[in-house]
Phi, psi and omega in degrees: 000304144357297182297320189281331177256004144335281167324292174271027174254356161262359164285302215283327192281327157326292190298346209261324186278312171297299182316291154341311199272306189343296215278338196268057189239175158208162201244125199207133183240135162167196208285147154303154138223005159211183171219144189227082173299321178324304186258002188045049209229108192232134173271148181221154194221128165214202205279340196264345187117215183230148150278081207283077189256130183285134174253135167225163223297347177231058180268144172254137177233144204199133160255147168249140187065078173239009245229150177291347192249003181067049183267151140297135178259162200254156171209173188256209210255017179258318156340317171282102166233175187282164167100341204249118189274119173283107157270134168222114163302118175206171191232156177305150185294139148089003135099041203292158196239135161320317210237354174294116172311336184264333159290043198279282198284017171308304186288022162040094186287346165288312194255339188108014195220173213293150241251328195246356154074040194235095192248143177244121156307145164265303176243140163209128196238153184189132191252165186252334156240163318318158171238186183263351168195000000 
């Protein structure tokens, strides 16, 4: 009996930490312009300016509709070259906590995003169809 209720204060407490975790990701698309294979780091440049975001090894990287059956295919980190237009699901780098008083100047209140301009991919997405020519 013990055991079960065990179980469930860490299932509940698992769900409560995962949601929670939910609201700190963001979503951001634009170009490759550089790839840093040493650091695993690839930039991006759109209308907001450039953007440095880290991959890490268990980042899912995927093309959509890229598949002969227009299924999604899975990809590495070779995958990302420059020129290549991007989605990226990400969290600020280094893990930022919301409620922590010392990240009070983390965030930038103009664009939502982190002040160093440093992001960890969750996802990187890229699409393959339609294209425009």
């Amino acid at each position: 009996m013990k055991t079960w209720k065990l179980f469930g204060a860490f299932a509940t407490a698992a769900i409560l930490s995962t949601s929670a975790m939910a609201g700190y990701d963001f979503d951001v698309r634009g170009q490759i312009s550089a790839v840093d294979d040493k650091n695993k780091t690839i930039t991006l440049s759109s209308a907001g300016g450039q953007l440095v975001i880290k991959v890490l090894p268990y980042t899912e990287i995927k093309g959509d509709d890229c598949g002969a059956f227009g299924q999604d295919i899975y990809g590495s980190f070779k995958d990302l070259t420059v020129g290549k237009f991007v989605e990226v699901e990400a969290i600020p780098y280094g893990g930022y906590n919301a409620y922590a008083e010392s990240n009070s100047q983390a965030i930038n209140p103009q664009t939502g995003l982190p002040q160093n301009m440093q992001l960890t991919a969750k996802e990187i997405e890229w699409k393959c169809y339609p294209r425009a020519y």
